[in-house]
N, C-alpha and C positions, 0 to 999 in steps of 0.2 A: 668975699667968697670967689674961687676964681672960677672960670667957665665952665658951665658942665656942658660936656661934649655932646652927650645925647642931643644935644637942643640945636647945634649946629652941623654934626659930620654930615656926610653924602658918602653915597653909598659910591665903593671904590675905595673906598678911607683905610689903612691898614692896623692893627694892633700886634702889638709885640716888637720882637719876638720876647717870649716869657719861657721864663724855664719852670716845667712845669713836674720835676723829677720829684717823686715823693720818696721820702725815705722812707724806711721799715718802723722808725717810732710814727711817722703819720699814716701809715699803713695802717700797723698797732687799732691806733686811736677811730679812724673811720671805721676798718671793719668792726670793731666793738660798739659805736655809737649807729650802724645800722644793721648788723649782722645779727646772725639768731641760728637755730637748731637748722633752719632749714636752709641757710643758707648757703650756697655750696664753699669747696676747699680752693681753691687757687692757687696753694702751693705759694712756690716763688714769685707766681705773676700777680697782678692786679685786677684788682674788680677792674672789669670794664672803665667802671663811669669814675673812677677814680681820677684819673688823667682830666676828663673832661671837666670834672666838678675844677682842679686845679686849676684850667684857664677858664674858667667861667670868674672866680674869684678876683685875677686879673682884669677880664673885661669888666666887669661891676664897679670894678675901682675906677680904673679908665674912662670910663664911660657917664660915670657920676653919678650912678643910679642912687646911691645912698643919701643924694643932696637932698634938701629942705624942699616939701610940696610936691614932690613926685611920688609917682605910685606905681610900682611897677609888676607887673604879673609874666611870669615864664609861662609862654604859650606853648613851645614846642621845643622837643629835643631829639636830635639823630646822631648816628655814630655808628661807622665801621669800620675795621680795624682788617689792617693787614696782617698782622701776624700780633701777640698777647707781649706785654710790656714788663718785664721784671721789677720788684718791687727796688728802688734803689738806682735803675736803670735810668740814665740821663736821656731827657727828653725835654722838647721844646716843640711851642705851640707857636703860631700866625696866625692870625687873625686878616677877615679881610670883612667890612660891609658890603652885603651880596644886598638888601632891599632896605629901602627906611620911604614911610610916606605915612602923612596924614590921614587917619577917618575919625570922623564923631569927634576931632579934640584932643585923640589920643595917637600917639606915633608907634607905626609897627615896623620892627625893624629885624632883621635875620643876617647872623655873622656866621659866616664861615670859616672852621678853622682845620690847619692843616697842623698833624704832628712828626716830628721828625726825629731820628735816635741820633748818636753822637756822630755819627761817619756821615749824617743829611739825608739819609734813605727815610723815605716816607715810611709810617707805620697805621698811619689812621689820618679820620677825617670827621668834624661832628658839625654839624651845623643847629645853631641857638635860635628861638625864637623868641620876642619878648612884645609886649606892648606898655606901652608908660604916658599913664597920664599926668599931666602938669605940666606940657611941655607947652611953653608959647610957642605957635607959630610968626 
């Protein structure tokens, strides 16, 4: 199995850059798997957390959370956006490790990510919280 990173980065450690552009068929697909009557219309743009779920999927991988004996719980999530994201609209996320540290056993770590449209003009920014147990120190 090769290294899972969770077990060794430091904070400072960067992720991506990831493209995290959804098309209109994964558009499609999200808002039907969490949409409903009440949920509002967005038109052209994106749910919010659309984008964010995108590089969340990225870092999960990266990161290794899926490996064998860990357990990992989403503690927190933030996000604010400069201006709304067209669905289709090319975008790319960065990642950076803002905290990672020990308690009880379990490592709590918080990534930062920045999003960027085609031309590098910032458009948002979300920061992830997670805690995972399994991890040797």
């Amino acid at each position: 199995m090769a290294d899972v990173l969770i077990k060794s980065v430091e904070t400072g450690h960067s992720f991506g850059p990831y493209d995290v552009t959804i098309s209109p068929e994964r558009s499609a697909s999200y808002n039907q798997a969490v949409g409903g009557d009440e949920s509002p219309d967005y038109g052209i743009s994106l749910a919010p957390m659309m984008t964010v779920a995108a590089a969340l999927t990225e870092l999960i991988e990266d990161l290794g959370l899926f490996s064998e004996g860990l357990q990992t719980v989403h503690a927190g999530q933030e996000a604010s956006w400069i201006r709304s994201i067209n669905v289709g609209e090319q975008i790319t996320a960065t990642g950076t490790l803002a905290s990672s540290s020990m308690r009880r056993g379990s490592k709590f770590a918080t990534v930062k990510v920045e999003y960027t449209d085609a031309d590098g003009s910032k458009v948002g920014d979300s920061s992830t919280t997670i805690i995972v147990s399994g991890v040797e120190t």
